[in-house]
Steps between C-alpha positions, in 0.01 A plus 500: 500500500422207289217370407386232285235239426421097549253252371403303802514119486348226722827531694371855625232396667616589831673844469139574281364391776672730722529776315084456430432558835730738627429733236142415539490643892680774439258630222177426693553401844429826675166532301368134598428351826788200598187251493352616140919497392589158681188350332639641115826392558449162621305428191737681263843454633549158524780272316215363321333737356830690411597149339205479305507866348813437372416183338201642349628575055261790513692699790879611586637668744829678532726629779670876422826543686685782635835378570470129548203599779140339330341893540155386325315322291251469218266231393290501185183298369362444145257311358306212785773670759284846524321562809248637290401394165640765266574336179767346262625827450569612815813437753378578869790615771357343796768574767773770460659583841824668615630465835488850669857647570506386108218734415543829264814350334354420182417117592138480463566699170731241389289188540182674363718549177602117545134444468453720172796277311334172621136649392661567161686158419162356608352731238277644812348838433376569792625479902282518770518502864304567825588685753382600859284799520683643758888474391507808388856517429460210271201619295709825474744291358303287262322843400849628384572176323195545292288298659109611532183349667278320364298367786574284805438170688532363854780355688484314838715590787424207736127574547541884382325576173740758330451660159820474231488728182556375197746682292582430112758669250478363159841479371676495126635179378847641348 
């Protein structure tokens, strides 16, 4: 299998798009009510928004591939970009997601270590991220990265109040 790596450009808008919300329902669909997920996704998944993101200097996003297939994606957020204000010195993955029959094959791995080098060339010592408090496979995941907690905010699911932990690791610049 091969796998590798692409900026993504205005012209991506639509497989983001796509690939935003599929891998979106997969992840929480089954925890969320259809009204609470229909409500998040009508605000967040739109050509729009997706369109704006990209066209914001403080953010990129990137597709990983396996094959030719799109099998995730990663988007990252410094400086005014941050959905919480962390600092200069601080890079803040704000979406990493994997499509599921892609999982355990090293993809999430591989994107997380995209956002290290792009952290580093931004002279970023620090990445930060939240994440759900009940994805336990990805804290697990983060936990193994080197990620730990260091305290937590809230995140609306349609009208559903849910609680995100924040997660740092503080990385070298060489």
């Amino acid at each position: 299998m091969t796998s590798y790596i692409t900026r993504c450009t205005i012209n991506d808008t639509e497989a983001l798009l796509k690939l935003s919300y599929d891998t979106f329902y997969e992840a929480f669909e089954a925890q969320n009510t259809k009204e609470n997920m229909k409500a998040y996704s009508n605000d967040a998944f739109t050509a729009e928004k997706i369109r704006d993101e990209l066209n914001n200097p403080d953010s990129q996003f990137y597709f990983i591939y396996s094959n030719d297939e799109p099998a995730g994606y990663l988007k990252v957020n410094v400086d005014s970009a941050q959905s919480e204000p962390m600092g200069h010195s601080s890079l803040e993955v704000q979406r990493i997601y994997i499509l599921h029959k892609y999982h355990k094959q090293g993809f999430g791995k591989e994107l997380l270590n995209l956002s290290y080098d792009i952290a580093r060339k931004l002279n970023k010592n620090k990445i930060w991220l939240g994440v759900w408090e009940k994805n336990e496979n990805a804290i697990g995941f983060y936990k193994k990265q080197g990620f730990k907690k260091t305290g937590s905010h809230s995140f609306f699911m349609g009208d559903d109040e849910q609680t995100d932990i924040i997660a740092e690791r503080i990385l070298s610049l060489e």
